[in-house]
C-alpha positions as CSV (number, residue, x, y, z in Angstrom):
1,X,76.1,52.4,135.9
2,X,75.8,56.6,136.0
3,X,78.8,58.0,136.8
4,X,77.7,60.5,139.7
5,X,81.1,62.1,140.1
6,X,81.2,66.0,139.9
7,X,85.2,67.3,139.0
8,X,85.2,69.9,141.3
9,X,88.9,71.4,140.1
10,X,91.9,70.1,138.4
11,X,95.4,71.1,140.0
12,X,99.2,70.4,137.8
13,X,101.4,69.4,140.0
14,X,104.9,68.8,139.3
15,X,106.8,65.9,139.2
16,X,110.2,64.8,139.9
17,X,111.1,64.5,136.4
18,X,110.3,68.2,135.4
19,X,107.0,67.7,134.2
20,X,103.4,67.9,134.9
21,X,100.8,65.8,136.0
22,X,97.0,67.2,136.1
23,X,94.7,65.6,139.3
24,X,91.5,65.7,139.5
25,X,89.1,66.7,142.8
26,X,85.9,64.6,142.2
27,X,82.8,65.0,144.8
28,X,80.1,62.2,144.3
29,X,77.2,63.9,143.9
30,X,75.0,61.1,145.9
31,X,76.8,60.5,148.7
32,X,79.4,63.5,149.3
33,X,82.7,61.3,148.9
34,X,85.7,62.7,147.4
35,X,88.0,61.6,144.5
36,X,91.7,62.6,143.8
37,X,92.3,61.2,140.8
38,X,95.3,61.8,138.4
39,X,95.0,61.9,134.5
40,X,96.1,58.7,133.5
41,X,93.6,57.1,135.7
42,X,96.5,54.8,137.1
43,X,96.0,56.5,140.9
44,X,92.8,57.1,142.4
45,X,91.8,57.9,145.9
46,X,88.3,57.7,147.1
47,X,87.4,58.9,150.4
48,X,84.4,59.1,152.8
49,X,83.9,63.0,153.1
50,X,84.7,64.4,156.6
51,X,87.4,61.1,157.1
52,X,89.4,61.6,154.1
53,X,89.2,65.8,154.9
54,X,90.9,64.7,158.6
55,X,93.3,62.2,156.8
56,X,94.4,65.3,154.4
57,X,94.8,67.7,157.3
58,X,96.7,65.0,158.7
59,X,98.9,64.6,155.5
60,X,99.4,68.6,154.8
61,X,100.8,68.3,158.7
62,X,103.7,65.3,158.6
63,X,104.5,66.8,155.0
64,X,105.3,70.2,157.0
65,X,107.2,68.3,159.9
66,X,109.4,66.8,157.3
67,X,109.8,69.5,155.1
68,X,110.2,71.9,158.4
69,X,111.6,70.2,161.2
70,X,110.8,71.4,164.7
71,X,108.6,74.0,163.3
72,X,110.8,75.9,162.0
73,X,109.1,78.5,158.9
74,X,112.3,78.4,156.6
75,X,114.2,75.8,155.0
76,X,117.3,75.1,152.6
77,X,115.0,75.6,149.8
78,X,114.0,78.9,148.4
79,X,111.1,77.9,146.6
80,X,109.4,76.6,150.0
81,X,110.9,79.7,151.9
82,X,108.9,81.7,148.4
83,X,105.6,79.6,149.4
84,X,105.9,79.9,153.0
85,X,106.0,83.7,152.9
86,X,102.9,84.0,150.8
87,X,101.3,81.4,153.2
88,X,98.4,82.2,156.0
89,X,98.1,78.0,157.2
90,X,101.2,78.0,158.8
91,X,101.5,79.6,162.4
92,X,105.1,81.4,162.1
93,X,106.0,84.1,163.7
94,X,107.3,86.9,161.8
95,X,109.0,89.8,162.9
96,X,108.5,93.0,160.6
């Protein structure tokens, strides 16, 4: 069977250990799906196109209420406060 999957980028993420962990964004080049898929091959998420698009924007937004509860732009942790600064996504309001 052809393998009709495109890697689109590769992103390292960090893990909890201190280490790194490439994954892999994979668009099928017949039907338009998506692929997160990490190095080892052990986790690998297919998704319809415009459903697993709404299921991230879905994700990025309960990791954001949990990370930042009651919408608040800052937290206890001054890498995300780092992030959040450089950030355009998030609608803060910031007094200059």
């Amino acid at each position: 069977m052809k393998n009709n999957w495109k890697n689109l980028r590769s992103f390292k993420i960090g893990t909890s250990d201190g280490g790194t962990e490439n994954y892999t964004l994979s668009e099928n080049e017949d039907t338009g799906d998506f692929k997160i898929e990490n190095d080892f091959g052990n986790i690998s998420i297919e998704m319809e196109r415009m459903s697993g698009y709404e299921f991230l924007k879905k994700l990025v937004k309960e990791m954001e209420e949990v990370m930042m509860p009651a919408g608040d732009c800052y937290s206890d942790d001054p890498w995300l406060n780092d992030l959040l600064d450089d950030s355009d996504d998030l609608d803060c309001n910031h007094a200059d």
